[in-house]
C-alpha positions in Angstrom: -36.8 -12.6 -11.2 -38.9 -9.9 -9.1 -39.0 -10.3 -5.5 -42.1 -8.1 -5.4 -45.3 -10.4 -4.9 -47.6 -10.9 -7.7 -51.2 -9.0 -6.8 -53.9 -11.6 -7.8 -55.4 -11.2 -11.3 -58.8 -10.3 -11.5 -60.4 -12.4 -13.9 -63.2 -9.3 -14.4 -60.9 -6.5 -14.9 -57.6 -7.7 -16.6 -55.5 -5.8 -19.2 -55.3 -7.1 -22.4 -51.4 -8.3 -21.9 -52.2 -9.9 -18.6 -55.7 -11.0 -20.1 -53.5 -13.0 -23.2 -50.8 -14.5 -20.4 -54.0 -16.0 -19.1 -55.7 -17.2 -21.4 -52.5 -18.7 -23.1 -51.9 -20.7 -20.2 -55.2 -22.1 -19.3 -56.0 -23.1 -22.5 -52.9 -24.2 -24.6 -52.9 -22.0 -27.1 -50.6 -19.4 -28.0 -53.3 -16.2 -27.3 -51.6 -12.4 -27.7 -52.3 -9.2 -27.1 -52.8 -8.4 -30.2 -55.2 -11.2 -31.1 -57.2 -9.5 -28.3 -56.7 -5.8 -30.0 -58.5 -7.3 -32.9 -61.3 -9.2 -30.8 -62.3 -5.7 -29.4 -62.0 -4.0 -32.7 -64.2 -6.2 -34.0 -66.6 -5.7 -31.2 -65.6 -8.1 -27.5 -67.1 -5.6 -25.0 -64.5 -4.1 -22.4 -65.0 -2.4 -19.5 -64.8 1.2 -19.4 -60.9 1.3 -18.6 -60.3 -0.7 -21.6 -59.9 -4.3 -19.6 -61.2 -7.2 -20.1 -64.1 -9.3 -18.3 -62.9 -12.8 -19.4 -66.7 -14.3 -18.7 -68.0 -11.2 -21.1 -64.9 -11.9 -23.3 -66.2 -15.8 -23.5 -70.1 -15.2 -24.1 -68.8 -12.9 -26.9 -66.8 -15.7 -28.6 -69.1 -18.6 -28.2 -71.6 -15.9 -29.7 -69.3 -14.8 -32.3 -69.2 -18.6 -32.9 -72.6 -19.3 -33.5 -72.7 -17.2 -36.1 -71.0 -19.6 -38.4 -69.1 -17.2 -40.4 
């Protein structure tokens, strides 16, 4: 274990592993990296670093959603 302190995660700006670790512990479910990769391939907006806004991430699934596919 680290004794450096953990820097707060931005919920607005988070890389895709940090972004996964997240989401995987709010809500449950195992979430990865890689399940991300293919989110944004198939179109979740990033920012222009290539991180994730988790609010843009969420409007994007409940969109993708609708869709009914």
């Amino acid at each position: 274990m680290s004794n450096s302190p953990r820097l707060p995660l931005n919920p607005t700006a988070l890389p895709l592993a940090d972004a996964a670790r997240a989401l995987a512990q709010v809500g449950g479910e195992p979430v990865t990296e890689e399940m991300l990769r293919t989110d944004v391939d198939a179109g979740a907006p990033t920012n222009a670093n290539g991180t994730l806004n988790l609010v843009h991430y969420a409007a994007w699934l409940a969109k993708e959603m609708g869709r009914g596919d």
